[in-house]
C-alpha positions as CSV (number, residue, x, y, z in Angstrom):
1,X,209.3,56.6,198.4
2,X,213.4,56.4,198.6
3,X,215.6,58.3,199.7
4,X,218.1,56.2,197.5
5,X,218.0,53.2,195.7
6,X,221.2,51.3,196.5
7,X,223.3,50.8,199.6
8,X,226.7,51.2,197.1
9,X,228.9,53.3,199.2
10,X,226.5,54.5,201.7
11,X,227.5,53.9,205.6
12,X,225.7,52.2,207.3
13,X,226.1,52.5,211.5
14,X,224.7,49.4,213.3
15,X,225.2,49.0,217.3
16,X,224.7,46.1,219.0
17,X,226.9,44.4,216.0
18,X,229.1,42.1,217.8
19,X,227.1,38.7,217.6
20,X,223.2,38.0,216.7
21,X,221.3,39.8,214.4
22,X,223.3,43.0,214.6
23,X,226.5,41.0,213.5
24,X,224.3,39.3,210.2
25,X,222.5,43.4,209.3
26,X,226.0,44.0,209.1
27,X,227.0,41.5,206.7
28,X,223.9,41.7,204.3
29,X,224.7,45.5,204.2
30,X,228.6,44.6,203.1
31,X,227.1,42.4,200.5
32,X,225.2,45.0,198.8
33,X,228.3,47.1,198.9
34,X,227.9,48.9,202.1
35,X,230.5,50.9,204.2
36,X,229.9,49.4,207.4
37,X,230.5,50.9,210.7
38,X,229.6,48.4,213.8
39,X,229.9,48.9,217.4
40,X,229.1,46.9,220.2
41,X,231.3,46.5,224.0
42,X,233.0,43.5,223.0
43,X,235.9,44.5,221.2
44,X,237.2,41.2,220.2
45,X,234.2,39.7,218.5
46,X,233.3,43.1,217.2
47,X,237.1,43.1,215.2
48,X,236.0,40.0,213.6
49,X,233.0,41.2,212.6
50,X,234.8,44.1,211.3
51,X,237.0,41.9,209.1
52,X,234.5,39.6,207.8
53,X,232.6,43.0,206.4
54,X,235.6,44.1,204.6
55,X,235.9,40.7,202.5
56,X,232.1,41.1,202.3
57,X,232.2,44.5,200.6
58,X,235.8,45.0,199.1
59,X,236.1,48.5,201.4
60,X,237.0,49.3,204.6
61,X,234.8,48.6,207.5
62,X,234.8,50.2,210.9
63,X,234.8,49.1,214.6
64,X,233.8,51.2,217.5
65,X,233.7,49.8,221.2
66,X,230.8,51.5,222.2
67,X,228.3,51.2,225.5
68,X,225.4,53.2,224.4
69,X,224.2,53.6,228.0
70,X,227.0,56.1,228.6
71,X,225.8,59.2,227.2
72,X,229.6,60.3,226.9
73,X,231.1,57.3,225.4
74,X,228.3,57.9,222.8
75,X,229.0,61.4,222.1
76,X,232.4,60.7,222.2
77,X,232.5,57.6,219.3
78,X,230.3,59.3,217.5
79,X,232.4,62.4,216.9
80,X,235.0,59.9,216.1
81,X,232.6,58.5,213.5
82,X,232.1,61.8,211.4
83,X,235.8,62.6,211.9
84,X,237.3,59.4,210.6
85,X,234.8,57.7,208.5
86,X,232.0,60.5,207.6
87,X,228.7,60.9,207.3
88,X,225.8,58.6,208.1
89,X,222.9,57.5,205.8
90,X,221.7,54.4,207.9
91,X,221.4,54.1,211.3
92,X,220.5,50.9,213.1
93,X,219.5,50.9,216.5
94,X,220.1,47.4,217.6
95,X,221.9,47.1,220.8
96,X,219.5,45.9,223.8
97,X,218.6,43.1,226.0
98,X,215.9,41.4,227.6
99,X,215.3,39.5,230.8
100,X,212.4,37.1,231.6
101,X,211.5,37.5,235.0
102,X,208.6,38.2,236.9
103,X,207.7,41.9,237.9
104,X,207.6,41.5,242.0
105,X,210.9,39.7,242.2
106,X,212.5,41.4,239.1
107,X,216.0,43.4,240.2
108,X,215.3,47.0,239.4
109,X,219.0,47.2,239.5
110,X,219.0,44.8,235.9
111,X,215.3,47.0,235.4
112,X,217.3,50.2,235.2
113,X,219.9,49.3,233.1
114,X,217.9,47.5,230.4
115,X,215.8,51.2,229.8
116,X,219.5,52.9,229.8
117,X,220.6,50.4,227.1
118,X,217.6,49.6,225.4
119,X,215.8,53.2,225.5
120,X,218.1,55.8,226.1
121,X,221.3,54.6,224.5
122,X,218.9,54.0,221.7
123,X,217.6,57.6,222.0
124,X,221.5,58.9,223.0
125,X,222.5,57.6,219.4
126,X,219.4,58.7,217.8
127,X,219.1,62.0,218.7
128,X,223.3,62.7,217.4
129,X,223.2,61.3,214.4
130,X,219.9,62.6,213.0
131,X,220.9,66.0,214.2
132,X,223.6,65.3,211.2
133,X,221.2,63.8,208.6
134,X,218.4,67.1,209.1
135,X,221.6,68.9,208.6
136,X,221.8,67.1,204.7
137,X,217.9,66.6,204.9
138,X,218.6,62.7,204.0
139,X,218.7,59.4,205.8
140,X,217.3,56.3,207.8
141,X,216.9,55.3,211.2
142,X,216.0,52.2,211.9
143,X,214.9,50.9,215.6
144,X,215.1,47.6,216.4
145,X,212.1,46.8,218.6
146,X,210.0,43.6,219.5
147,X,206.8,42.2,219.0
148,X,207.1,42.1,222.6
149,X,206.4,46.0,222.5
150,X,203.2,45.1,220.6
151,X,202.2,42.6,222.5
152,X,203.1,42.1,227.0
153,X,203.7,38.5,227.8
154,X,203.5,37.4,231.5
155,X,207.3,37.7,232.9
156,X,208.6,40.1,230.0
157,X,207.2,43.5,232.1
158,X,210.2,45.1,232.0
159,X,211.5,44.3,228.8
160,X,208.1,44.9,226.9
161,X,208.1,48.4,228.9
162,X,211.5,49.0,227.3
163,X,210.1,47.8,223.9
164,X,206.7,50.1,224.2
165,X,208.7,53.0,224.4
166,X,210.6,52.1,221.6
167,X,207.8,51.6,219.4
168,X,206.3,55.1,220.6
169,X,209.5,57.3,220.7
170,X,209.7,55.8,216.7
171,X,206.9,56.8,216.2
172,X,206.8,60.0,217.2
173,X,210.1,60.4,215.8
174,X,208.8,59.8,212.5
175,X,206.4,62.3,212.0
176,X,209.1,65.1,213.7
177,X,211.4,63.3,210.8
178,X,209.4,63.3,207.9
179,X,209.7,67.2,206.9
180,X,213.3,66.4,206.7
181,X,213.4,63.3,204.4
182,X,214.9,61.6,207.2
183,X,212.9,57.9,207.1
184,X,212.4,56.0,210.3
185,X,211.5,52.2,210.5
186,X,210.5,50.4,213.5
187,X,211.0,46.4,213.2
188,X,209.1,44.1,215.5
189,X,210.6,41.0,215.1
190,X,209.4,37.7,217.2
191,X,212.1,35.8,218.8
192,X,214.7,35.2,217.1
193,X,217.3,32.3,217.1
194,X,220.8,34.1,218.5
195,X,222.5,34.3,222.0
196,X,220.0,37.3,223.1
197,X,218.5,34.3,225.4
198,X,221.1,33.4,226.8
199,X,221.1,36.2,229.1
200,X,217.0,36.6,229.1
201,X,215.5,33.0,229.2
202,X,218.0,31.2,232.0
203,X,215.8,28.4,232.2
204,X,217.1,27.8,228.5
205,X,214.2,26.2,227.4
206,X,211.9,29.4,225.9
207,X,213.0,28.7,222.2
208,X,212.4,24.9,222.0
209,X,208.8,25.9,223.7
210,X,208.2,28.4,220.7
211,X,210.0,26.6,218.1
212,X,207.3,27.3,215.5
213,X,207.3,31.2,215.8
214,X,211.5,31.4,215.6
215,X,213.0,33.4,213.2
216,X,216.4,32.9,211.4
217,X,218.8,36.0,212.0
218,X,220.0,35.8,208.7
219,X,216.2,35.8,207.4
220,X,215.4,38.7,209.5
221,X,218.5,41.0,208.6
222,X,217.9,40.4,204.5
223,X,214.2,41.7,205.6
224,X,216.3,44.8,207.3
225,X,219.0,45.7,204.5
226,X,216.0,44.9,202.0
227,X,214.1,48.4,203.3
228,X,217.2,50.7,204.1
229,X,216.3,54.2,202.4
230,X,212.7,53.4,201.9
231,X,209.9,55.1,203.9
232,X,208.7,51.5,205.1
233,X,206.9,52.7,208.8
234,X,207.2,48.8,209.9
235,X,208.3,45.3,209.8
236,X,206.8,43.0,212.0
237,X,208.3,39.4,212.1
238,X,207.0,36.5,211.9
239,X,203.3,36.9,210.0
240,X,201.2,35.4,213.0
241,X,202.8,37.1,215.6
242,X,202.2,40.5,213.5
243,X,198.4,39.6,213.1
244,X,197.9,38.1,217.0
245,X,199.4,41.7,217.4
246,X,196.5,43.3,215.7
247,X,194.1,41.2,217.1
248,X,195.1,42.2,220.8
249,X,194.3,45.8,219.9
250,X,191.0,45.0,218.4
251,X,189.9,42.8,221.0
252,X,192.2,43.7,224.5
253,X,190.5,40.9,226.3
254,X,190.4,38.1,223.9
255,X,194.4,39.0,223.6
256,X,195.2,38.9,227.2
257,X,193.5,35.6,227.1
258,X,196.0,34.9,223.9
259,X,199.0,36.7,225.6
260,X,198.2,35.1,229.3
261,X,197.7,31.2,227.5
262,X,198.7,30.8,224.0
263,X,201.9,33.0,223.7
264,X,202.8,32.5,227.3
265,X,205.7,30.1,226.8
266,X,208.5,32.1,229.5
């Protein structure tokens, strides 16, 4: 099932599009002809960005500067979107973080802003936008969760509890969604090579230790743009991870064995 069949002059609204997988969605969609509308806090990077979509597509591209964990900034840019560039068909929710630390010395400080930027900003944009699409009884939204919110690893609490309620918020979403013909995709990738880590792993040694289960950004976002406007309920990234996933639900002590030993690389 589609909603259409090619991203030619559609806009597509990514957050969380100033560098790592965000930044290369945003390309991919240019390529296939996509209006592009990124946003992200750093305005600099997110300019260039911006530019490099417009050689990309041939049209004009779009830059907001955007925290999504300020409900009013949100509301705010997002006005601005419909006002300057129009409506939405795509939405990608792709701003977040992650932190590896364990759970009784973890800053709840850091704890409370990774669920206002990875759950509510997600849920702030979300709700505005598809208030829109119902409106035209079209569109996508597509969350960018984690195979972390399929399966807990020891010292990613906090960011796997951020990633959980992703995953279930989507899907609820979904079937709320589905009257409307508004699609909604959840995508669980594994880790993936970009500078996320360099604020969640400071040991800087968590992608060398998993080096066989890293993704390629570029890989990952073809996977993305591949599936805007189809009713695709999932992605998981990479093929083991998705099936160690299903395994840990089948069997929930032979995977906290596999999620205590085998996966536990923080």
């Amino acid at each position: 099932m589609k909603n259409f069949d090619t991203l030619n002059d559609k806009v597509v609204f990514i957050t969380g599009a100033s560098t790592g997988l965000g930044e290369k969605i945003a390309y991919q969609a240019a390529k296939k002809g996509a209006v592009v509308i990124v946003s992200a806090r750093r305005e600099d990077m997110l300019l260039k960005v911006k530019a490099t979509c417009e050689e990309y597509s041939g049209k004009k591209a779009y830059a907001f500067s955007l925290d999504v964990s300020d409900p009013e900034q949100v509301k705010k840019v997002i006005e601005e979107i419909y006002q300057t560039v129009g409506v939405v068909d795509v939405l990608v929710n792709n701003a977040g973080f992650g932190h590896f630390e364990e759970a009784l010395t973890f800053d709840m400080d850091l704890a409370e802003r990774m669920f206002r930027v990875n759950v509510l900003g997600l849920m702030y944009v979300t709700q505005l936008v598809a208030i829109e699409m119902a409106e035209r009884r079209q569109g996508h939204i597509i969350n960018i969760a984690s195979q972390a919110g399929k399966m807990a690893t020891p010292k990613s609490t906090i960011y796997s509890a951020s990633k959980f309620a992703v995953i279930g918020y989507s899907n609820a979403l979904r079937l709320e969604l589905k009257p409307l013909n508004i699609f909604v995709t959840t995508v669980n990738p594994g880790p993936i090579e970009t500078n996320f880590f360099d604020i969640a792993d400071e040991s800087g040694t968590y992608l060398d230790k998993v080096g066989r289960y890293v993704l390629n950004a570029e890989d990952v976002a073809n996977r993305i743009v591949a599936l805007m406007g189809t009713s695709r309920r999932e992605l998981n990234l990479p093929a083991l991870l998705e099936v160690a996933g299903k395994f840990y639900t089948l069997f929930p002590r032979i995977g906290d064995y596999l999620a205590g030993n085998l996966f536990n690389n923080k």
